[in-house]
DRENDO-1510 file (C-alpha; in Angstrom, 1 decimal, always signed):
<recs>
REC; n; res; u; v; w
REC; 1; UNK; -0.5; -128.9; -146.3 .
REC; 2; UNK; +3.3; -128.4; -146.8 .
REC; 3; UNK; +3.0; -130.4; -150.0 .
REC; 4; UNK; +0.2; -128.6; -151.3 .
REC; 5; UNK; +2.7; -125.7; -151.4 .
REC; 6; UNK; +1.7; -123.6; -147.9 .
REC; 7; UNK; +4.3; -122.6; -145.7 .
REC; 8; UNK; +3.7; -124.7; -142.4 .
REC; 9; UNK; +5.2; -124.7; -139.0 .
REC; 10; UNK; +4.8; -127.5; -136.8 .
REC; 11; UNK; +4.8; -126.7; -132.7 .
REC; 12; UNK; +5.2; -130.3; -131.4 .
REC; 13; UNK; +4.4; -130.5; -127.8 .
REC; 14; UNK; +4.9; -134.6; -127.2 .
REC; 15; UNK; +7.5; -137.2; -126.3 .
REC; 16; UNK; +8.4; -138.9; -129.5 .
REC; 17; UNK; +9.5; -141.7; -127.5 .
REC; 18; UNK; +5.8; -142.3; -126.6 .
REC; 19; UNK; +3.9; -141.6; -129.7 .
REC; 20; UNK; +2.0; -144.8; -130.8 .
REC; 21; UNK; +2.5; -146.2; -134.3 .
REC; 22; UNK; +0.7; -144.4; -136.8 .
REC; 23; UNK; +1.8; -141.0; -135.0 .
REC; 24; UNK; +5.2; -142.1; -135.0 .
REC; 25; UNK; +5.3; -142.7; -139.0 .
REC; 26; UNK; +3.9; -139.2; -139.3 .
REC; 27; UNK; +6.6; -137.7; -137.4 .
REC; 28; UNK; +9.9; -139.2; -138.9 .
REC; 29; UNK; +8.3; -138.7; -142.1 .
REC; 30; UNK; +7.7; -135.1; -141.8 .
REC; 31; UNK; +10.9; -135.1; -140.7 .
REC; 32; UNK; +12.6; -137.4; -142.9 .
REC; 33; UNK; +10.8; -135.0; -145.3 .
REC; 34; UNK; +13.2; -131.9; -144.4 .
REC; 35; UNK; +10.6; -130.5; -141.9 .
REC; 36; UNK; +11.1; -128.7; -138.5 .
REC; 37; UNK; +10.0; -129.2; -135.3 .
REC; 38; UNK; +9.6; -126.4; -133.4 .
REC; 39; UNK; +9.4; -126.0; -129.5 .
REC; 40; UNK; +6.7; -122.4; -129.4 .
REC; 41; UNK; +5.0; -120.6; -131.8 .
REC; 42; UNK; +7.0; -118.5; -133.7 .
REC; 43; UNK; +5.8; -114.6; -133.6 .
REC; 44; UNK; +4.6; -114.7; -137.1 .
REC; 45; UNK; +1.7; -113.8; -139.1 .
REC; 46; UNK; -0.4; -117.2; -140.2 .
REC; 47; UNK; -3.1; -117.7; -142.1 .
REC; 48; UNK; -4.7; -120.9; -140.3 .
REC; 49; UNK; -3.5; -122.8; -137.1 .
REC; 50; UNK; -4.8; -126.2; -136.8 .
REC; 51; UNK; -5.1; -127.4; -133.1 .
REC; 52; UNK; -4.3; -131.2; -132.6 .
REC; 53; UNK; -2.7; -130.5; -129.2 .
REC; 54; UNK; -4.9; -133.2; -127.1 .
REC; 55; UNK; -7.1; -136.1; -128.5 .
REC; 56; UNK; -10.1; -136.7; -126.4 .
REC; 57; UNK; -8.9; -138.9; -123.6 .
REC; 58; UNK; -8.3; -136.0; -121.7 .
REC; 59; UNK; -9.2; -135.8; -118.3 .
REC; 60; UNK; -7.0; -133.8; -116.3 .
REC; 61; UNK; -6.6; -130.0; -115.6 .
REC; 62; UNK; -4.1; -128.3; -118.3 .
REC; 63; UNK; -1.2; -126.5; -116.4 .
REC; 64; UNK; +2.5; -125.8; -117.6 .
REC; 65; UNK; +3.7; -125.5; -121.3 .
REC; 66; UNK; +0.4; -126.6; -122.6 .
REC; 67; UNK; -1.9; -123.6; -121.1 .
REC; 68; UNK; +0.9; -122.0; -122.2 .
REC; 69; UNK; +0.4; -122.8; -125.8 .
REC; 70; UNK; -3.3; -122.5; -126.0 .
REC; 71; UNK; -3.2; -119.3; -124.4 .
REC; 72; UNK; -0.7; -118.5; -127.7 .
REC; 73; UNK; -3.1; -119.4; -129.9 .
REC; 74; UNK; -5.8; -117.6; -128.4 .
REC; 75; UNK; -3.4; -114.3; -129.0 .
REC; 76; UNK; -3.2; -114.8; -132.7 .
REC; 77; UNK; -5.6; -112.8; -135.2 .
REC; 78; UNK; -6.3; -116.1; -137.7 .
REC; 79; UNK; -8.8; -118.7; -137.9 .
REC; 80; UNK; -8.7; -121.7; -135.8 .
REC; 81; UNK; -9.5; -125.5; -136.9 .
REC; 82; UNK; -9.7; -128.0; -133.5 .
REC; 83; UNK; -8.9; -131.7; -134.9 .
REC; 84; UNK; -11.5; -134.1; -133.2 .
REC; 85; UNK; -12.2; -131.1; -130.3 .
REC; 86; UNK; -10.8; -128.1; -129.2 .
REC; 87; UNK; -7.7; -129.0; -127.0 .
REC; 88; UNK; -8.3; -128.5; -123.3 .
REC; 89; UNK; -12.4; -129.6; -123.7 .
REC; 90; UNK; -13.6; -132.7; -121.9 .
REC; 91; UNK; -14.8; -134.7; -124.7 .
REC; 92; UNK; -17.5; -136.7; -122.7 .
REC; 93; UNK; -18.7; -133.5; -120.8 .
REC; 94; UNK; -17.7; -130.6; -121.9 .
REC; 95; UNK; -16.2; -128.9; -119.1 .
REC; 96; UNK; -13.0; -126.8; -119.9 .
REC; 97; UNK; -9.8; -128.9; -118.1 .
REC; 98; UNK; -8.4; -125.7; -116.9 .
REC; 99; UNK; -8.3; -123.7; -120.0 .
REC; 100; UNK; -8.8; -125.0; -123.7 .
REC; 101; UNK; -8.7; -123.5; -127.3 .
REC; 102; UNK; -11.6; -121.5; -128.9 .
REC; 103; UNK; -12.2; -122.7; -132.4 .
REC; 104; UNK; -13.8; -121.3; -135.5 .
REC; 105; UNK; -14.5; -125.0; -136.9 .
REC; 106; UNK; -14.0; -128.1; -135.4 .
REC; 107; UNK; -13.5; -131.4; -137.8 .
REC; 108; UNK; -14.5; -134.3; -135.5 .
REC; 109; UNK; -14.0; -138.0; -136.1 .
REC; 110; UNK; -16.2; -140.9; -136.4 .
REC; 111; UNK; -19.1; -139.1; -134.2 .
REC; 112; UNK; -20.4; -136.5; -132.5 .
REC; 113; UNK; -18.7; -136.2; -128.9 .
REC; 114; UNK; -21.4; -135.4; -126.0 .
REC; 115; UNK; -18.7; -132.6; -125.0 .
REC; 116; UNK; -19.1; -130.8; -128.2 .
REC; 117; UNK; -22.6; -130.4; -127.7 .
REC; 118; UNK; -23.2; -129.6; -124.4 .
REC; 119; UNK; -22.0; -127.2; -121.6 .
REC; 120; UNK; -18.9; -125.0; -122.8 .
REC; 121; UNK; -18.2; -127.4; -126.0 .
REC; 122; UNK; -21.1; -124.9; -127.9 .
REC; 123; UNK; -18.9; -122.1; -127.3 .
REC; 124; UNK; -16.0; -123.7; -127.9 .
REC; 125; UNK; -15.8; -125.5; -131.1 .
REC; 126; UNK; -17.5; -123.0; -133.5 .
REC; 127; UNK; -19.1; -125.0; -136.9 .
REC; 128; UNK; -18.6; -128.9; -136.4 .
REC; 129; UNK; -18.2; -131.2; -139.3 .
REC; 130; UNK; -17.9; -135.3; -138.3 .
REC; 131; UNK; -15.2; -137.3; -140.9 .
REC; 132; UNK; -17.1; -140.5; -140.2 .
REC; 133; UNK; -14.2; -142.5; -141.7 .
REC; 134; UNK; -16.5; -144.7; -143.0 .
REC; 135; UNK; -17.4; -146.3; -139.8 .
REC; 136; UNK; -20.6; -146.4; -138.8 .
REC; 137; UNK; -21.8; -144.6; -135.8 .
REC; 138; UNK; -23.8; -142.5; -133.1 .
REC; 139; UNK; -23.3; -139.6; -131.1 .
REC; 140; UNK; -21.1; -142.2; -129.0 .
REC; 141; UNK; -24.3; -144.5; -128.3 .
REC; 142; UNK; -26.7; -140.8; -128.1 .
REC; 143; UNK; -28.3; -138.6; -130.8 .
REC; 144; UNK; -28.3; -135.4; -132.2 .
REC; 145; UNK; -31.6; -134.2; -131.8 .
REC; 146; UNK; -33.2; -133.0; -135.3 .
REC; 147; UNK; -36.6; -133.2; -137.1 .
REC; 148; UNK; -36.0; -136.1; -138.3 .
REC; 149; UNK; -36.2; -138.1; -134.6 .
REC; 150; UNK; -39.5; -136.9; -134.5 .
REC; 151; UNK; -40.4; -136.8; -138.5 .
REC; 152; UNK; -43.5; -139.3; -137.8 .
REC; 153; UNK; -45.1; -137.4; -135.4 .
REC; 154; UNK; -45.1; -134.3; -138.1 .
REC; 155; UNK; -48.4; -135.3; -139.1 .
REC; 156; UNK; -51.3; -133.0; -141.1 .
REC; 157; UNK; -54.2; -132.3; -139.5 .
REC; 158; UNK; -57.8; -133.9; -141.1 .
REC; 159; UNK; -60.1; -131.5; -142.1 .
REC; 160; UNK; -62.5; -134.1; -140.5 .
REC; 161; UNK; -61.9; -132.8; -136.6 .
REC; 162; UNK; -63.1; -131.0; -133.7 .
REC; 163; UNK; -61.3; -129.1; -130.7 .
REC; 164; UNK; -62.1; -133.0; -128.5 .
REC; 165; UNK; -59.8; -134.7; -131.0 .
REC; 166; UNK; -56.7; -132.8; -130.3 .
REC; 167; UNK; -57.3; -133.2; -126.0 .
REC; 168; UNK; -57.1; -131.5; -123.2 .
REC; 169; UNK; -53.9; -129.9; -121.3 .
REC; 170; UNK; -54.3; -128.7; -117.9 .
REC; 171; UNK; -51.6; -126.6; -116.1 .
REC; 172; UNK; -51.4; -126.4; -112.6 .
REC; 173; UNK; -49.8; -123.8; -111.0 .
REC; 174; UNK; -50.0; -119.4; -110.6 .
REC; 175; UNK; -49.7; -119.0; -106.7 .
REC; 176; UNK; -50.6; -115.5; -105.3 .
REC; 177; UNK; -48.0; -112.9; -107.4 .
REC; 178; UNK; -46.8; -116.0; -109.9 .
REC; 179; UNK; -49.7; -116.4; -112.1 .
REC; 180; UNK; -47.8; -115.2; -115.3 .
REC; 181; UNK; -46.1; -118.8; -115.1 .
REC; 182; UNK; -48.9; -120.9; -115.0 .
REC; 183; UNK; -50.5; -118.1; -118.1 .
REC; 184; UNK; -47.1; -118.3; -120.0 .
REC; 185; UNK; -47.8; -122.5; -120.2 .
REC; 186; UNK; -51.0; -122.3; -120.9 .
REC; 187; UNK; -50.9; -120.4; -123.8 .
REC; 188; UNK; -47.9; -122.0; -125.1 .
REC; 189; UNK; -50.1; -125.1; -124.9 .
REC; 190; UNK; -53.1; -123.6; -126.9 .
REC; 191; UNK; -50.6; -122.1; -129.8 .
REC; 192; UNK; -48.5; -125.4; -130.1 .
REC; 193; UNK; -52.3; -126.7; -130.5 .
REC; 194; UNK; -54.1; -128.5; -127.3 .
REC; 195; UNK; -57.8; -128.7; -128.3 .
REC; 196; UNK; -58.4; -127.8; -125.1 .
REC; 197; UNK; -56.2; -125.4; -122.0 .
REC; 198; UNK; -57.3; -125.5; -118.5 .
REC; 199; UNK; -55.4; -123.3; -116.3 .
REC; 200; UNK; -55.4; -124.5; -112.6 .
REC; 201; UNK; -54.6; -121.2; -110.4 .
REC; 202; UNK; -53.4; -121.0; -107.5 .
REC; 203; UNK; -54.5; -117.1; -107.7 .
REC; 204; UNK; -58.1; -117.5; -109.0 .
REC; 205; UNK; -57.9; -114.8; -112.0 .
REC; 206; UNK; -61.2; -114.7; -114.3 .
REC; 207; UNK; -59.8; -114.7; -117.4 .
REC; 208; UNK; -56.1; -114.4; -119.2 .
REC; 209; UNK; -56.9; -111.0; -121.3 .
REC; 210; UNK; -54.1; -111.8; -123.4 .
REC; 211; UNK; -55.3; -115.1; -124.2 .
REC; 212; UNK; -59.4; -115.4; -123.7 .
REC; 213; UNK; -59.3; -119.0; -125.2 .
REC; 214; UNK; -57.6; -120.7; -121.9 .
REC; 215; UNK; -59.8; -121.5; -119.5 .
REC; 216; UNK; -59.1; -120.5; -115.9 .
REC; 217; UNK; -60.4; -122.8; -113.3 .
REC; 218; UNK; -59.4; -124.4; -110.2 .
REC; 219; UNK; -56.4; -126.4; -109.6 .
REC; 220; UNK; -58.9; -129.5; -108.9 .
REC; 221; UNK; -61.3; -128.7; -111.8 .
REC; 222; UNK; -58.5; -128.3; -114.6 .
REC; 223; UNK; -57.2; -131.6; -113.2 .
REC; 224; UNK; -60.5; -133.8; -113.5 .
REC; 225; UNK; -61.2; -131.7; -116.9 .
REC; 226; UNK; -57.5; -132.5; -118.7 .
REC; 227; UNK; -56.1; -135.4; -119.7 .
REC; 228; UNK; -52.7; -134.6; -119.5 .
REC; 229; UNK; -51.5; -132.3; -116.9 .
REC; 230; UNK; -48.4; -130.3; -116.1 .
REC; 231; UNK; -47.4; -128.7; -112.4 .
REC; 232; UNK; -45.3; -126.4; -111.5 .
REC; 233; UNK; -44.9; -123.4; -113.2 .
REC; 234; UNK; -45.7; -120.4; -110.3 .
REC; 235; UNK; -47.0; -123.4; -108.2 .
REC; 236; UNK; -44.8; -122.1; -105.1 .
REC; 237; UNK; -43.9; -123.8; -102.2 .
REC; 238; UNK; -47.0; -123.5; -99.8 .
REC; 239; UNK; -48.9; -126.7; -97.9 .
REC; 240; UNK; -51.5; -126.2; -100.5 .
REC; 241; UNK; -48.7; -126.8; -103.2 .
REC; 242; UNK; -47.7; -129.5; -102.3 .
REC; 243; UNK; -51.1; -131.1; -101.7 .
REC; 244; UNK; -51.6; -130.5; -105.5 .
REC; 245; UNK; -48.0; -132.3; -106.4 .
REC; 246; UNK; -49.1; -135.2; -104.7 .
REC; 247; UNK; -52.5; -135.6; -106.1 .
REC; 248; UNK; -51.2; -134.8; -109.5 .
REC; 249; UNK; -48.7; -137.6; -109.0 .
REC; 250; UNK; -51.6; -139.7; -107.9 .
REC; 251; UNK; -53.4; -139.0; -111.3 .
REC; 252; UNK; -53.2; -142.2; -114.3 .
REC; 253; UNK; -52.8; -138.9; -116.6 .
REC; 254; UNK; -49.5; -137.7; -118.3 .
REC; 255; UNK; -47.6; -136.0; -115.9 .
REC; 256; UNK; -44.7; -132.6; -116.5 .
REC; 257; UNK; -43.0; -131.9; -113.4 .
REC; 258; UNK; -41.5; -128.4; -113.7 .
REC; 259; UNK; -40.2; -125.3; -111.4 .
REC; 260; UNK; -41.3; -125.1; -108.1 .
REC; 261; UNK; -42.8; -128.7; -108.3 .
REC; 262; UNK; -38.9; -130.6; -109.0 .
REC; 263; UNK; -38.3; -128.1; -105.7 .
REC; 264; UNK; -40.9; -129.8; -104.0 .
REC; 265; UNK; -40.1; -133.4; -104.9 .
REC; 266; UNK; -36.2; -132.6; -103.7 .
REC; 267; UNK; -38.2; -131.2; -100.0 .
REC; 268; UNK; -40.3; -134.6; -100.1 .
REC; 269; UNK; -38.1; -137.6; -101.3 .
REC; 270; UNK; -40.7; -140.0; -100.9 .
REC; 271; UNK; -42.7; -137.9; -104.2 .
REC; 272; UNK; -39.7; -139.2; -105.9 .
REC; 273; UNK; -40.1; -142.9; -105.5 .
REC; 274; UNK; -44.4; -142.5; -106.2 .
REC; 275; UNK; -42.8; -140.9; -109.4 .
REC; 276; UNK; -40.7; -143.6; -110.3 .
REC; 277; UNK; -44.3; -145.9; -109.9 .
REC; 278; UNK; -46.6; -144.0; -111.6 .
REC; 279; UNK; -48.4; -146.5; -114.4 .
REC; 280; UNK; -48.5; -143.1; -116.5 .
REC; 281; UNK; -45.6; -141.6; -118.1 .
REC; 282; UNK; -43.7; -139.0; -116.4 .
REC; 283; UNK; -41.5; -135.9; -117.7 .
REC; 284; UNK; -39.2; -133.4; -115.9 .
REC; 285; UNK; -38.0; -130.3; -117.0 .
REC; 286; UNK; -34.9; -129.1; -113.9 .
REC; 287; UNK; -32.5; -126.6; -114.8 .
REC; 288; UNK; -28.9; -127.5; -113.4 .
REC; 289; UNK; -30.0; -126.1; -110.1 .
REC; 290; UNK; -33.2; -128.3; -109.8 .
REC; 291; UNK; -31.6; -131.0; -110.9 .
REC; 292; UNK; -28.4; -130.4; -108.0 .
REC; 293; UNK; -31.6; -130.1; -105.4 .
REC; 294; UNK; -32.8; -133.4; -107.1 .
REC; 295; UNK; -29.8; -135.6; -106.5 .
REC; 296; UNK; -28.4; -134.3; -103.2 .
REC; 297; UNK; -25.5; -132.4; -105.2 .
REC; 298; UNK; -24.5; -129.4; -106.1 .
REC; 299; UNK; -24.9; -127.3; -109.4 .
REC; 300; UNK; -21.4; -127.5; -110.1 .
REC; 301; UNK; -21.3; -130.9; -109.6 .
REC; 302; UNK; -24.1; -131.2; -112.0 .
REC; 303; UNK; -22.6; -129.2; -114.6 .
REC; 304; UNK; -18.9; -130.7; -114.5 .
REC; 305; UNK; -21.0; -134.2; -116.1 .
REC; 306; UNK; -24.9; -133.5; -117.1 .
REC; 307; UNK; -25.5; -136.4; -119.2 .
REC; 308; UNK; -24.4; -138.4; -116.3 .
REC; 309; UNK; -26.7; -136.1; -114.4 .
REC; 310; UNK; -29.3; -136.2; -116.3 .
REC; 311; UNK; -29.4; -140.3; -116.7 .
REC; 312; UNK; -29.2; -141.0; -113.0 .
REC; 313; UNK; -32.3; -138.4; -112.5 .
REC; 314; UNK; -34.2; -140.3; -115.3 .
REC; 315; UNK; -33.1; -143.6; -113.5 .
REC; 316; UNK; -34.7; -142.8; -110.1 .
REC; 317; UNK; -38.1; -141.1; -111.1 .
REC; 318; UNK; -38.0; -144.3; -114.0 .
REC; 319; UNK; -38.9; -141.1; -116.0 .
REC; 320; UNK; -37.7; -139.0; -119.1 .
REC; 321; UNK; -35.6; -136.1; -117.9 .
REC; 322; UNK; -35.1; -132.8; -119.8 .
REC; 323; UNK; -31.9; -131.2; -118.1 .
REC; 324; UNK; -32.3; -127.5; -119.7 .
REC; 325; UNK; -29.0; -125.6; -120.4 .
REC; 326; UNK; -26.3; -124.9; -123.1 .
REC; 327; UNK; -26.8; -128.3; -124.9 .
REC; 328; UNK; -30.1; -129.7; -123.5 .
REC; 329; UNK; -29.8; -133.4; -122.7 .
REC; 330; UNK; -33.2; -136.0; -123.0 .
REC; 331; UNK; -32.0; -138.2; -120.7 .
REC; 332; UNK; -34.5; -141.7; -120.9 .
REC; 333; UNK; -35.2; -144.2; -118.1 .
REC; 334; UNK; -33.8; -146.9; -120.3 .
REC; 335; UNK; -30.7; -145.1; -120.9 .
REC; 336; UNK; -30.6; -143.7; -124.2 .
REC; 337; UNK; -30.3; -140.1; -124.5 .
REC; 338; UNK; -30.2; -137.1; -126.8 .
REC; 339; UNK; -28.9; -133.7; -127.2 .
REC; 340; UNK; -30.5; -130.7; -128.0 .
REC; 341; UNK; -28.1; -127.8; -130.1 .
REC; 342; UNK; -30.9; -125.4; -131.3 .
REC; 343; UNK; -31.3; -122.5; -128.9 .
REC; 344; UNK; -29.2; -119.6; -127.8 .
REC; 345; UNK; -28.5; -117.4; -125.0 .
REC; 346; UNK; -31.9; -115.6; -125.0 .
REC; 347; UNK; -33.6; -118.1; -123.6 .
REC; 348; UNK; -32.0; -117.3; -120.2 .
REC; 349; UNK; -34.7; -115.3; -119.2 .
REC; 350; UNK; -37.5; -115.8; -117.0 .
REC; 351; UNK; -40.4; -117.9; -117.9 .
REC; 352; UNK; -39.2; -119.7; -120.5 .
REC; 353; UNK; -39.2; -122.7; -118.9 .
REC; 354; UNK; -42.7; -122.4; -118.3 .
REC; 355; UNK; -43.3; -122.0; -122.2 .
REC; 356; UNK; -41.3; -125.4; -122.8 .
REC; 357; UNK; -43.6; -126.7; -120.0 .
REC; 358; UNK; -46.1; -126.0; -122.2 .
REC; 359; UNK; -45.2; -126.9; -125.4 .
REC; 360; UNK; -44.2; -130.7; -123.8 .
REC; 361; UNK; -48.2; -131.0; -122.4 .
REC; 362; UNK; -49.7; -129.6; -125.3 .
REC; 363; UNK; -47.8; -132.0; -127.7 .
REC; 364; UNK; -48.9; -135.4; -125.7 .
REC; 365; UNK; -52.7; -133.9; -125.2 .
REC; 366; UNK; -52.7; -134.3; -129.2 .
REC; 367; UNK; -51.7; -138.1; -128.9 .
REC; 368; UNK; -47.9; -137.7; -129.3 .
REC; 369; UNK; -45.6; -140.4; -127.6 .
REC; 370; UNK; -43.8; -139.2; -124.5 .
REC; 371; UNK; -40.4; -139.6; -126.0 .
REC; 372; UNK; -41.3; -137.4; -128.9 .
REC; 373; UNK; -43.2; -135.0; -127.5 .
REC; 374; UNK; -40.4; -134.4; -125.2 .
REC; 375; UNK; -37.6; -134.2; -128.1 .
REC; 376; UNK; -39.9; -132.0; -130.2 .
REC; 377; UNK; -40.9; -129.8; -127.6 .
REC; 378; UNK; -36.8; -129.0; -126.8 .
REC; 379; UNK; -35.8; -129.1; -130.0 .
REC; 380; UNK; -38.6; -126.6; -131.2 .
REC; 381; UNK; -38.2; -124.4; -128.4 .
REC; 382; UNK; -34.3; -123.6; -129.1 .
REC; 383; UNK; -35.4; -123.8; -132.5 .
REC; 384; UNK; -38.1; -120.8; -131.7 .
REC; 385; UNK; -35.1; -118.9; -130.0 .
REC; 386; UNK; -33.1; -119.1; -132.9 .
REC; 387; UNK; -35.2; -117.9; -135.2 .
REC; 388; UNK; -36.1; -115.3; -133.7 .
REC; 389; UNK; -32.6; -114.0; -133.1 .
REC; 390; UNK; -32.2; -114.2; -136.9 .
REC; 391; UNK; -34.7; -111.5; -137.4 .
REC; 392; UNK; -33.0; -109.2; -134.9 .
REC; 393; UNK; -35.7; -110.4; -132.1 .
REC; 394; UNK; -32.8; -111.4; -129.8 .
REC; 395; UNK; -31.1; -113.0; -128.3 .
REC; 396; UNK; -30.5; -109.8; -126.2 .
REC; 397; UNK; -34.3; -108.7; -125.0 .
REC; 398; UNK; -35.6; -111.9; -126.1 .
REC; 399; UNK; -38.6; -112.5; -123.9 .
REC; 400; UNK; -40.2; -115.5; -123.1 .
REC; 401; UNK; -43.7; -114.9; -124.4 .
REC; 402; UNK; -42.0; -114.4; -128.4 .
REC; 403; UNK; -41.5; -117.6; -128.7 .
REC; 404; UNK; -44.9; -118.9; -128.8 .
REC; 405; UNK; -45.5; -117.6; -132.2 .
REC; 406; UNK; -42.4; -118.3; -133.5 .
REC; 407; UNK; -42.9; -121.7; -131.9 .
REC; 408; UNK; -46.3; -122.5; -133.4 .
REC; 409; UNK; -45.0; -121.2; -136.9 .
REC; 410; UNK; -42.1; -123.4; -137.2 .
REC; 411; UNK; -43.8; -126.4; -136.1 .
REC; 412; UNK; -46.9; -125.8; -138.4 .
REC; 413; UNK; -43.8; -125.2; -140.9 .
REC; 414; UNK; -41.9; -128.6; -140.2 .
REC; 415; UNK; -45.2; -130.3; -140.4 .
REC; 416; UNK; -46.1; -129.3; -144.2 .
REC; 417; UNK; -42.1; -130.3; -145.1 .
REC; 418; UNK; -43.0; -133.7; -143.6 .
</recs>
């Protein structure tokens, strides 16, 4: 920049004795050049700091002169750019290492880190652009999750079908003062486009007046009606709960564990290891907390590394694992993974989980493959949230029952740019 004729100042915060080789040639040169090193940030007016404190082998808690510096830039009023990731982020988690820089634009290296993605990274590194360097690569051995990983699914409808050739979803779930969860599903599942919704209640209710179309039975008749189920949403925690867990886990059917049925499986263990060998495919949908109650752990323990999380749960149920939060992770059995950036803060409100629930069911009742059903469902449900928020419909007040429409527009939307 200094040869492009800006006026820079360089804080430099290492040991020159220990910088490795190309780092070393960039510091005698800049000095060799006539340039300054400079022990703090001068109390100055700048234009742009760039951060290059830390790369992203960082992995203890920041303390001393560099919280010092970071909280310094934090105090000035000027743009930040983060080389490779904001200083003071975990690059493989995204936790903050005790405190760490807030960037307006983060150039990143090579590939994606999970850390910028997930966790605090979103908030933290503002818009990220990757400098591949001409080498190819991955999110470091994950994915980005976009359209495109689920482009072949985006498939027009023929005008040569019926309601039978797009299947039958049944929800399982609404226990006595929860039936809005089990309703919230279920008509996420007709409007993302199940043929057919069966609503197994809990709570018999005659009909949904908001949505006529879904069809309220028992929790045994949706389940020999459907031929993909979910449990969970409202489902609650009585014996008659978990009798339905464990006959839906008996079921050859599609199965999405969600809500209060991940609480039962953490209360029963053993549901866990039937889980793991079901012949049909499996999803489940914890938040952090469900996902703590999963593993024996705790939510912080959890958060401070969710992919790992979020692979060790997909391990033991031999299952694909949606761990919801800032940065969704699709965690598969075999180890690959995927994270999800659409989405913003007004889907933390109640029910919306139950809506995902939905979307996921409804997606494999029309034929899609577990994998990406699973990635289109998150991706399109952030994606929802988003667009919503861009029309002033959030993310404050967002509610969860907006973003079925906005849902079922976008993917109807995606499917004609296919």
């Amino acid at each position: 920049m200094s040869e492009q004729g800006h006026e820079v100042d360089v804080v430099f915060a290492g040991d020159a004795t220990r910088l490795p080789a190309d780092a070393r040639t960039a510091h005698d040169t800049w000095l060799a050049g006539g340039g300054k090193l400079l022990g703090e940030i001068p109390p100055r007016k700048y234009a742009l700091v760039i951060d290059a404190l830390f790369g992203i082998g960082l992995k203890r808690p920041l303390q001393g002169r560099p919280a010092e510096l970071i909280a310094a830039i934090a105090s000035l009023a000027c743009p930040v750019l983060a080389v490779d990731l904001p200083s003071g982020l975990d690059a493989d988690t995204g936790r903050i290492m005790g405190s760490a820089v807030r960037a307006d634009r983060t150039l990143t290296f090579i590939a994606l880190k999970p850390g910028l993605l997930t966790l605090d990274g979103p908030d933290r590194c503002g818009q990220i652009e990757v400098a591949d360097l001409n080498i190819p690569c991955s999110t470091l051995d994950g994915e980005k999750l976009s359209p495109a990983s689920f482009r072949h699914c985006l498939r027009p409808r023929s005008a040569n079908s019926h309601k039978g050739s797009f299947g039958s979803a049944g929800i399982l779930g609404g226990a006595p003062g929860m039936a809005g969860a089990a309703l919230l599903a279920g008509r996420a599942a007709l409007k993302l486009g199940a043929g057919r919704v069966y609503v197994g209640m809990l709570e018999r209710l005659a009909i949904d007046p908001v949505q006529p179309e879904l069809m309220l039975r028992t929790a045994d008749d949706a389940m020999a009606a459907a031929t993909v189920i979910a449990v969970g949403p409202g489902l609650g925690r009585s014996t008659a709960a978990v009798d339905l867990l464990r006959r839906a886990i008996a079921t050859d059917l599609p199965l999405v564990i969600d809500a209060d049925g991940l609480n039962l499986v953490a209360e029963h263990p053993v549901l866990m290891r039937h889980i793991a060998h079901r012949a049909a495919t499996t999803v489940l949908t914890p938040h952090p907390a469900e996902a703590a109650r999963l593993l024996a752990t705790s939510t912080e323990e959890v958060q401070a590394d969710r992919l790992a999380a979020a692979l060790e749960l997909a391990r033991r149920g031999n299952c694909l694992v949606i761990l919801k939060g800032n940065g969704s992770i699709v965690a598969n059995a075999d180890g690959r993974w995927f994270i999800n950036t659409t989405g913003n803060a007004g889907l933390a409100s109640a029910g919306t989980g139950d809506v995902l629930t939905g979307m996921i069911v409804s997606l494999l009742a029309q034929g899609w493959p577990v994998l990406e059903a699973t990635q289109a469902a998150c991706h399109l449900h952030g994606a929802a949230a988003d667009a919503l928020a861009a029309t002033g419909v959030g993310p404050v007040g967002l509610s969860a029952g907006e973003l079925i429409d906005s849902a079922r527009a976008l993917l109807n939307r995606w499917i004609a740019d296919a």
